[in-house]
N, C-alpha and C positions, 0 to 999 in steps of 0.2 A: 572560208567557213560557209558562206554562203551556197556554194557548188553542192558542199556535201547534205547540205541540208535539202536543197532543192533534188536531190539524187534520191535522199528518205521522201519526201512528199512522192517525188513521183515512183515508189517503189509501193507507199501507204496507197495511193491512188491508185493504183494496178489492184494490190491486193481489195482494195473497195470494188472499183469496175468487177472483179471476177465472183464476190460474191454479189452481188447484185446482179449477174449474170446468171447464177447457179440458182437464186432463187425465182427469178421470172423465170424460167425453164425450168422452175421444180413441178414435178405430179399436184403436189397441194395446191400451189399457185393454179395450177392449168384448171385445176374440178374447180377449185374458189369462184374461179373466170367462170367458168360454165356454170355455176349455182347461182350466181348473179343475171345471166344470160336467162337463165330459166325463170327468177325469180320477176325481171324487167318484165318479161313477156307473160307471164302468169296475173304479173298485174296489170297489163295492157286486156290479155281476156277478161281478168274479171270487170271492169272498170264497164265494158263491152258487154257483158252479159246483164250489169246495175243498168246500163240505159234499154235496151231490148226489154229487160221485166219491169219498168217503168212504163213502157211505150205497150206492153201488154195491160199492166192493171189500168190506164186510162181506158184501153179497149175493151175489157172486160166490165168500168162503169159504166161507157155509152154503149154497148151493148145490153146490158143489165135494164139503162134507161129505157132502152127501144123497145124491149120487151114489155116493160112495168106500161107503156102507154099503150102497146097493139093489145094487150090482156085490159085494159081497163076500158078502151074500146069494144071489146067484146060483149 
């Protein structure tokens, strides 16, 4: 009894291994992977572009400053 049962596990286990195979090899699977891919790196730029326009509006208030003294200078 045993034999035969172990014969269905490993016949159920083949038929699991093969769609799990059919599905990591599917089209969907593959664009899903690359929508992820784009979506990882879309927010690595933005994250990228949050610090650079940070590092701008401090430079546009000490610039702002530097003017408001050389004009009151004047």
């Amino acid at each position: 009894m045993q034999m035969k049962e172990m014969l269905e596990y490993q016949k159920l286990d083949s038929k699991i291994k093969k769609i799990e195979n059919e599905i990591r090899n599917s089209e969907d699977r593959k664009n899903a992977s690359k929508m992820q891919d784009y979506l990882r790196d879309s927010q690595a730029k933005l994250v990228k572009l949050e610090e650079q326009s940070e590092k701008l509006v401090k430079l546009q208030k000490k610039s702002c400053g530097n003017i408001q003294r050389i004009c009151s200078k004047a």
